[in-house]
TIRO-2110 file (N, C-alpha, C; in Angstrom, 1 decimal):
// TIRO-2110
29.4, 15.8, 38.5, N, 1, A
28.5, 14.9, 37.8, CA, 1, A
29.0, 13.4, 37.8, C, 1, A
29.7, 13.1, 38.7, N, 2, A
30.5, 11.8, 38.4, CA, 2, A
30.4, 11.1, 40.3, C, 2, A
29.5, 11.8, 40.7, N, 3, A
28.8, 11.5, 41.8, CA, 3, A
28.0, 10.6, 41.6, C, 3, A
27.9, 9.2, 41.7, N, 4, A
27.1, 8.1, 41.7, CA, 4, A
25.7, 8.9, 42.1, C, 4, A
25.6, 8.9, 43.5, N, 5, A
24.3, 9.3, 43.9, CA, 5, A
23.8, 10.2, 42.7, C, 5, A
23.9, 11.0, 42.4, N, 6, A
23.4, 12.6, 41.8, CA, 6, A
23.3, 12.2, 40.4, C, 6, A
24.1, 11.2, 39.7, N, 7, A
23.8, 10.5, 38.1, CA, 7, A
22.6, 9.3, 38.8, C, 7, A
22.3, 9.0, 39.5, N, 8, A
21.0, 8.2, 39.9, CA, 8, A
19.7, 9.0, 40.5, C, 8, A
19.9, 10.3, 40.9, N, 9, A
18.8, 11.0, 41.2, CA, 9, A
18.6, 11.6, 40.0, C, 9, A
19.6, 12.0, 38.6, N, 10, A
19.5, 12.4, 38.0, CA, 10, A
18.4, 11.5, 36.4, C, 10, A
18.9, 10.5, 36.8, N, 11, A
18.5, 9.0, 36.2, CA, 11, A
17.2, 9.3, 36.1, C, 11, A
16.7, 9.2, 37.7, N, 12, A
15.2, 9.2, 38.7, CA, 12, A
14.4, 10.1, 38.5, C, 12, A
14.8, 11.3, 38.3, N, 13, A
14.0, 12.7, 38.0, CA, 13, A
13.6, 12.7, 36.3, C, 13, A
14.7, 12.0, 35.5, N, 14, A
14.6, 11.9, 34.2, CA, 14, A
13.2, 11.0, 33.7, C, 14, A
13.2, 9.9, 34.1, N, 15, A
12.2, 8.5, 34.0, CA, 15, A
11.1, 9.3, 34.5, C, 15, A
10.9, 10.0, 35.9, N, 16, A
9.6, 10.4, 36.4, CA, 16, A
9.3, 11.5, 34.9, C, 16, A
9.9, 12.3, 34.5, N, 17, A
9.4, 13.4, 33.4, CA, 17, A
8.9, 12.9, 32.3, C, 17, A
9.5, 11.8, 31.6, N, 18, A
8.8, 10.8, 31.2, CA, 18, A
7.7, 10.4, 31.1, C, 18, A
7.8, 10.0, 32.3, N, 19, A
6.3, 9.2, 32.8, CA, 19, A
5.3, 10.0, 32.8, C, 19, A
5.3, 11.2, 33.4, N, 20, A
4.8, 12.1, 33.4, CA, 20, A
4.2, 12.6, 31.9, C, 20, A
5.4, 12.7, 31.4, N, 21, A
5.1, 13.5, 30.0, CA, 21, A
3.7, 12.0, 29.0, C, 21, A
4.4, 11.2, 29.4, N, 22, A
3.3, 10.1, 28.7, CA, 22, A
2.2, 9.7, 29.1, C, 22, A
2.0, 10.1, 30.4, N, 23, A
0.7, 10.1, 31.0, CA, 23, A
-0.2, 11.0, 30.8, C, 23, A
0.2, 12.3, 30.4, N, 24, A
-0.5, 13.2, 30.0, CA, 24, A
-0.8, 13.5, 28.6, C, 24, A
0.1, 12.8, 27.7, N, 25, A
-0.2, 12.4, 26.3, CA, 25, A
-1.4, 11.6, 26.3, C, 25, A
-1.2, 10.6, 27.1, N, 26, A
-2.6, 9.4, 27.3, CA, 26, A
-3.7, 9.9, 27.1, C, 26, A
-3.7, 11.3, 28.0, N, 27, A
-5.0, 11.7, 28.6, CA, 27, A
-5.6, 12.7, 27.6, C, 27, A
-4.9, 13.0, 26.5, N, 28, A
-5.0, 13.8, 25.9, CA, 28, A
-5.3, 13.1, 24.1, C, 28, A
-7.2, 12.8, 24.3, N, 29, A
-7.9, 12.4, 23.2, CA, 29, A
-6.9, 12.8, 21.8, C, 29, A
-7.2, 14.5, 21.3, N, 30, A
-6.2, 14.2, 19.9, CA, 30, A
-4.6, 14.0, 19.6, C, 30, A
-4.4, 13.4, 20.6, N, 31, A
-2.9, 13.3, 20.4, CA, 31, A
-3.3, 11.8, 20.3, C, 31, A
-4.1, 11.0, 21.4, N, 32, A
-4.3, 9.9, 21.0, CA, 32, A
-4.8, 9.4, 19.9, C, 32, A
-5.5, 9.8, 19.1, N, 33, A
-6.3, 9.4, 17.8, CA, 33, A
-5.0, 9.9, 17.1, C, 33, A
-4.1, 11.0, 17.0, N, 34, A
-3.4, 11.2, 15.8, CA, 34, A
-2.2, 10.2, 16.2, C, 34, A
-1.7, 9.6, 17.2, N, 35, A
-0.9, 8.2, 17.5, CA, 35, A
-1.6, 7.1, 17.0, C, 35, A
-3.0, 6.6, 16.8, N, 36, A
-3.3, 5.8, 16.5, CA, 36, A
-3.8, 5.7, 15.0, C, 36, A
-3.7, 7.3, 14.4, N, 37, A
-4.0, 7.1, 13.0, CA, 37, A
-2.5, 6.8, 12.3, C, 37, A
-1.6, 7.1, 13.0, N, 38, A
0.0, 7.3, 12.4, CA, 38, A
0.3, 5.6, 12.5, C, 38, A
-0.4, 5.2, 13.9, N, 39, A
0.5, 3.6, 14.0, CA, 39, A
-0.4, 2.6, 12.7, C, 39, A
-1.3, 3.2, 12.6, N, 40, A
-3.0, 2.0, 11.6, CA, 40, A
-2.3, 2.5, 10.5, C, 40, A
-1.7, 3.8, 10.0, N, 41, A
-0.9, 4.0, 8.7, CA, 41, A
-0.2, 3.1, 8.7, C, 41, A
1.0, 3.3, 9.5, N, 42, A
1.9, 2.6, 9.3, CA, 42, A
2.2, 0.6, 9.4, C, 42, A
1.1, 0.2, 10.1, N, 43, A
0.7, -1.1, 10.3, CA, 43, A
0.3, -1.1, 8.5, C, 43, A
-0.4, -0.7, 7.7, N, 44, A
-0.8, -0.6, 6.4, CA, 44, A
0.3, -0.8, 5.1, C, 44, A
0.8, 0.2, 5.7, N, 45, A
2.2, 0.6, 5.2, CA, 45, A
3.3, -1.1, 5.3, C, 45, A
3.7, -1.6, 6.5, N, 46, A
4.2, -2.7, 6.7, CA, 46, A
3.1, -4.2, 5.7, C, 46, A
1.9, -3.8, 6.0, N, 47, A
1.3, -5.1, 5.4, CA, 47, A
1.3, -5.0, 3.6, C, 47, A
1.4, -3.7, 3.0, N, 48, A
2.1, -3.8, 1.8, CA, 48, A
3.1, -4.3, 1.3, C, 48, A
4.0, -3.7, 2.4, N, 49, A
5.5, -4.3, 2.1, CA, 49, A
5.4, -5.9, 2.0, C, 49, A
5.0, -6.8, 2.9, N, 50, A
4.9, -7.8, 3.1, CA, 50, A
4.1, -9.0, 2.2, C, 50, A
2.9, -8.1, 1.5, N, 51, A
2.7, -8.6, 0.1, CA, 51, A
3.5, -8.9, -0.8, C, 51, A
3.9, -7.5, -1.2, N, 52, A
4.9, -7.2, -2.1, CA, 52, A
6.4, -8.4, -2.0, C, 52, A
6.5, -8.7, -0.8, N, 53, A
7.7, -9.4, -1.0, CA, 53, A
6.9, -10.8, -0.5, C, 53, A
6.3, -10.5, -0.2, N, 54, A
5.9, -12.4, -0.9, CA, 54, A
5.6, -13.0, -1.9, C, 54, A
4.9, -12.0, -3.0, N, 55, A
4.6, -11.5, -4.2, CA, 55, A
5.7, -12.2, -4.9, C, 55, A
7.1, -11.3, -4.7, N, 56, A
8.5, -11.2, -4.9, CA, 56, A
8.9, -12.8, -4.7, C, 56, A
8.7, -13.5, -3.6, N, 57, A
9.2, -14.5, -3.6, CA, 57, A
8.9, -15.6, -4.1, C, 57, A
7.4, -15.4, -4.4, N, 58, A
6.6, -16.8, -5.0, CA, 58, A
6.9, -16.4, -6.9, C, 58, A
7.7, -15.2, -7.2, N, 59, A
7.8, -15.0, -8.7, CA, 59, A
9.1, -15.4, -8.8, C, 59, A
10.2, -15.4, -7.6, N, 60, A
11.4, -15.8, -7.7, CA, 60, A
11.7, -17.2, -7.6, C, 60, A
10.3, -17.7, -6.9, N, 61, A
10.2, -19.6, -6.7, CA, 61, A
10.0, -20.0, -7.5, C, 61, A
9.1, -19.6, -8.7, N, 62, A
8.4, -19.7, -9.8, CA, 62, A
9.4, -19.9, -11.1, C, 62, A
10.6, -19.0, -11.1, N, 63, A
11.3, -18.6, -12.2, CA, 63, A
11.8, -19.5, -12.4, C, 63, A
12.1, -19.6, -13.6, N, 64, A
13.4, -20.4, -14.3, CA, 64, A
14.8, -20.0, -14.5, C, 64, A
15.8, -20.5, -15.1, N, 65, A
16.3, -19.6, -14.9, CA, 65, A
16.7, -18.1, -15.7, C, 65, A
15.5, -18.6, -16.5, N, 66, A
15.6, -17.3, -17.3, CA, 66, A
14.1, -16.9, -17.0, C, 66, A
14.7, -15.1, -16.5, N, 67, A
12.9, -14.8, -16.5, CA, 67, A
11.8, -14.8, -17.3, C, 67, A
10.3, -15.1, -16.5, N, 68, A
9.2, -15.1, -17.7, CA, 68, A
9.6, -14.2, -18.4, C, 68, A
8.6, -14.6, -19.6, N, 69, A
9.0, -13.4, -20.6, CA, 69, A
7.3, -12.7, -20.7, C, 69, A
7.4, -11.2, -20.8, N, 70, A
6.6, -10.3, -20.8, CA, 70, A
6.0, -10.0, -21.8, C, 70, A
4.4, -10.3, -21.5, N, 71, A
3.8, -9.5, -22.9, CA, 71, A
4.4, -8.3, -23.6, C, 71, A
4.6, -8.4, -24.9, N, 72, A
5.0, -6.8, -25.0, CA, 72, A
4.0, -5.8, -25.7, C, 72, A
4.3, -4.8, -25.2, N, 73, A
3.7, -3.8, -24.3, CA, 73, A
2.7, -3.0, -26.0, C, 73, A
1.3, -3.0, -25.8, N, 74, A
0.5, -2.4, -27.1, CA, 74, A
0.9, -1.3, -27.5, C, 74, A
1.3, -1.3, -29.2, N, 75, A
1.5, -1.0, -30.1, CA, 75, A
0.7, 0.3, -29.9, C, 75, A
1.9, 1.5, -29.9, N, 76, A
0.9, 3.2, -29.7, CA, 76, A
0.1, 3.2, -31.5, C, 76, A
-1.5, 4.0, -30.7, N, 77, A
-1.8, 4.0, -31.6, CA, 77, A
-1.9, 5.5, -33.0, C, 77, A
-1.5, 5.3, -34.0, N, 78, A
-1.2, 6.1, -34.6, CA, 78, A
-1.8, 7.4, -34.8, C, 78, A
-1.2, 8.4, -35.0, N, 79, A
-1.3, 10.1, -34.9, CA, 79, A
-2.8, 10.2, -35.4, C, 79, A
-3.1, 9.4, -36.3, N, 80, A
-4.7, 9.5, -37.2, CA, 80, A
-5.9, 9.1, -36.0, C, 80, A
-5.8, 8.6, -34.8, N, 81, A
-6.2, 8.4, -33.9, CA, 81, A
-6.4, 6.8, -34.0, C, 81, A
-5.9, 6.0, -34.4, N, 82, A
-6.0, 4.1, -34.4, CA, 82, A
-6.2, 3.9, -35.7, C, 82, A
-5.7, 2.6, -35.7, N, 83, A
-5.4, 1.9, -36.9, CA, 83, A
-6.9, 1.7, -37.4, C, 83, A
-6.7, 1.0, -38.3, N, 84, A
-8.4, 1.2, -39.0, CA, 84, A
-9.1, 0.0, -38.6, C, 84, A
-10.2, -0.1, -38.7, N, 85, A
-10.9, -1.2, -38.1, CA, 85, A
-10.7, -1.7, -36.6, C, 85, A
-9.4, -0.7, -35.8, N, 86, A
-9.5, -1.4, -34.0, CA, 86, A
-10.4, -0.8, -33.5, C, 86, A
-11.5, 0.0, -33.8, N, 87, A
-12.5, 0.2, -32.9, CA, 87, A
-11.8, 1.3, -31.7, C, 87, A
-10.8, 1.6, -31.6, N, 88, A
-10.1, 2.1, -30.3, CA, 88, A
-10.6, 3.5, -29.3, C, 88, A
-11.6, 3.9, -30.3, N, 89, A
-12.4, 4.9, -29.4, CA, 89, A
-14.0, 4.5, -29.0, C, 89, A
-14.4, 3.4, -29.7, N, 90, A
-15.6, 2.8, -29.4, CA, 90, A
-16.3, 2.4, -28.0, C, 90, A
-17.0, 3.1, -27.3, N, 91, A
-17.7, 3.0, -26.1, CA, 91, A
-17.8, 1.8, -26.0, C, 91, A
-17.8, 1.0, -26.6, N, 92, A
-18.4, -0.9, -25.9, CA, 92, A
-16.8, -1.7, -26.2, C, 92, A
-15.8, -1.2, -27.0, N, 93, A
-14.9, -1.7, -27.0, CA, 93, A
-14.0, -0.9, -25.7, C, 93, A
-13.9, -0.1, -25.4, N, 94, A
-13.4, 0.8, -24.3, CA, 94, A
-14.0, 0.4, -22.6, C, 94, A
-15.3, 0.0, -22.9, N, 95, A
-15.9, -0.8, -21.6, CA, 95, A
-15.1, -2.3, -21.2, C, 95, A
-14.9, -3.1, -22.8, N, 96, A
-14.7, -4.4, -22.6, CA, 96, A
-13.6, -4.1, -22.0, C, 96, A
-12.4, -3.1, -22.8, N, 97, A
-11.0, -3.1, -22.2, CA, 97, A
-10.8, -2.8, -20.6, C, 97, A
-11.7, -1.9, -20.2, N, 98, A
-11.6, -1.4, -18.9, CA, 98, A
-12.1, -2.7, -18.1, C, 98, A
-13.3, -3.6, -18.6, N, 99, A
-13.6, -4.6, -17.4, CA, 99, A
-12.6, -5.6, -17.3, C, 99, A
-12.0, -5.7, -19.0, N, 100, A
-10.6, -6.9, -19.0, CA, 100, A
-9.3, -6.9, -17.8, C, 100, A
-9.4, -5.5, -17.7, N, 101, A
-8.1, -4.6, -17.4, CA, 101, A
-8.7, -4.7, -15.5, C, 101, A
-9.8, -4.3, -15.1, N, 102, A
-10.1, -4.9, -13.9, CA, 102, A
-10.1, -6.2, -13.2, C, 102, A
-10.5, -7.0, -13.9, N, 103, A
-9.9, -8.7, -14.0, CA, 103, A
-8.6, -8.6, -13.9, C, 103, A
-7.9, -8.6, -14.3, N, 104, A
-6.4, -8.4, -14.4, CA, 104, A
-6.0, -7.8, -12.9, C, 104, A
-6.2, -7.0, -13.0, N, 105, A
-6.1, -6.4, -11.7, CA, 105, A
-6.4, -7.0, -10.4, C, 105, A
-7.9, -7.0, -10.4, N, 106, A
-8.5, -8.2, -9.4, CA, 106, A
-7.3, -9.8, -9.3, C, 106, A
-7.4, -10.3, -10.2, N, 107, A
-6.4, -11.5, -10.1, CA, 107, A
-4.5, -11.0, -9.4, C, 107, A
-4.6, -10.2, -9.7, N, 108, A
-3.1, -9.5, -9.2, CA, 108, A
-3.1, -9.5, -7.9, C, 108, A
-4.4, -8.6, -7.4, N, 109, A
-4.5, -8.4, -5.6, CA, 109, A
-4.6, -9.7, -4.9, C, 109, A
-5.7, -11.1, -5.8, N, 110, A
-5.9, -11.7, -4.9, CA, 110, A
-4.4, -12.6, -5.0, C, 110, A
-3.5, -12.5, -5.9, N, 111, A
-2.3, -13.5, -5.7, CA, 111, A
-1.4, -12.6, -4.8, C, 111, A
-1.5, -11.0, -4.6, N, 112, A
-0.6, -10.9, -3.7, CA, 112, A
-1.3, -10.5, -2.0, C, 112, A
-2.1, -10.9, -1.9, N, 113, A
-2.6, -11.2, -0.6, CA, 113, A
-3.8, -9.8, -0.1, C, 113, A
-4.2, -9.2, -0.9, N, 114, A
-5.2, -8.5, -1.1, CA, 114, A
-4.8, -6.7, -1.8, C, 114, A
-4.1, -6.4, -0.9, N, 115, A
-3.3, -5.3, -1.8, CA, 115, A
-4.2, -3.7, -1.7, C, 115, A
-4.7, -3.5, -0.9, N, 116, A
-6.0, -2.5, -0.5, CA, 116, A
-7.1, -2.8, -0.5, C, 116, A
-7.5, -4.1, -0.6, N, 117, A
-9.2, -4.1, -0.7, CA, 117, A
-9.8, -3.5, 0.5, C, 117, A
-9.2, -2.9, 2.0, N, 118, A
-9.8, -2.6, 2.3, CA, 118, A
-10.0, -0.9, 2.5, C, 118, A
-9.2, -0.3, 1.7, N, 119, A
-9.5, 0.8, 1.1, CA, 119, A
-10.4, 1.0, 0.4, C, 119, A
-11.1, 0.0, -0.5, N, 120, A
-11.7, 0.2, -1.5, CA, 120, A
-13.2, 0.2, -1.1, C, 120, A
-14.1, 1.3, -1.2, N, 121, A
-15.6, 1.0, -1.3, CA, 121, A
-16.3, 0.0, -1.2, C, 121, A
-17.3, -0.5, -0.3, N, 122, A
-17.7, -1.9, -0.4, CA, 122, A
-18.6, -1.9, -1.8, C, 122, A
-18.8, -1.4, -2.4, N, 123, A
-19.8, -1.5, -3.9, CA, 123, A
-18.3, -2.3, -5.0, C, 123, A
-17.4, -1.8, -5.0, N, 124, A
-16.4, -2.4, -5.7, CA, 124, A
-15.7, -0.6, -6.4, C, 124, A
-15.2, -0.8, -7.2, N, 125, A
-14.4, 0.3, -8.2, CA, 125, A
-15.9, 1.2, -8.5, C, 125, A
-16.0, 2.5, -8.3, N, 126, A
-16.8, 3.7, -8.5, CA, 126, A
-16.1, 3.8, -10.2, C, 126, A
-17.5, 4.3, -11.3, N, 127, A
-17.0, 4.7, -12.2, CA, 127, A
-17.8, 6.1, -12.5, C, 127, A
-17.0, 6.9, -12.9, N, 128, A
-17.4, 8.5, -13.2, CA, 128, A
-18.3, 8.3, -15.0, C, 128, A
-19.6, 8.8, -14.5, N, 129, A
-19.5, 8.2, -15.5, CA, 129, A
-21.3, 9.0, -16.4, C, 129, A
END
């Protein structure tokens, strides 16, 4: 094996099986769509990341040196089912919360550079309802 020629025919025969083998992947429709659904994943997959850390760096450009400080987080509501007078099971207070809470959201995606919109239905968010 330490025959020049024969590690270059060997080289030669290797590259053609190759070629071969990838030529016939080509030619072969569901291997091609499931290569192309894996790389459009993964292209997806990378433009996440890429939000996310720009996201990351415009919060780290932003900062001071002490970080923002964070809403804190709503008061669970008590075993009796809510405090008295919050309305907290109320169908029109439960709508406002949820359209508040989509705003918020919406504002989130468009500062990190969209974030699935194009996952999402063209009508907007589906509600079960």
């Amino acid at each position: 094996m330490n025959d020049p020629e024969e590690l270059e025919r060997l080289a030669a025969d290797w590259i053609a099986l190759w070629e071969s083998e990838v030529a016939s992947a080509a030619r072969d429709r569901e291997a091609t769509e499931a290569w192309s659904a894996g790389l459009a994943l993964l292209a997806a997959f990378w433009r996440a990341q890429a939000a996310g850390a720009a996201a990351l760096a415009r919060w780290a450009h932003d900062a001071s040196p002490h970080p923002p400080a964070r809403p804190a987080p709503p008061a669970p509501a008590s075993d009796a089912g809510g405090g008295a007078g919050d309305g907290g099971d109320d169908p029109a207070t439960l709508r406002r919360r949820i359209a508040e809470l989509e705003r918020r959201l919406s504002e989130i995606e468009r500062s990190t550079g969209g974030g699935g919109a194009d996952r999402r239905p063209a009508g907007g968010r589906r509600r079960r309802g």
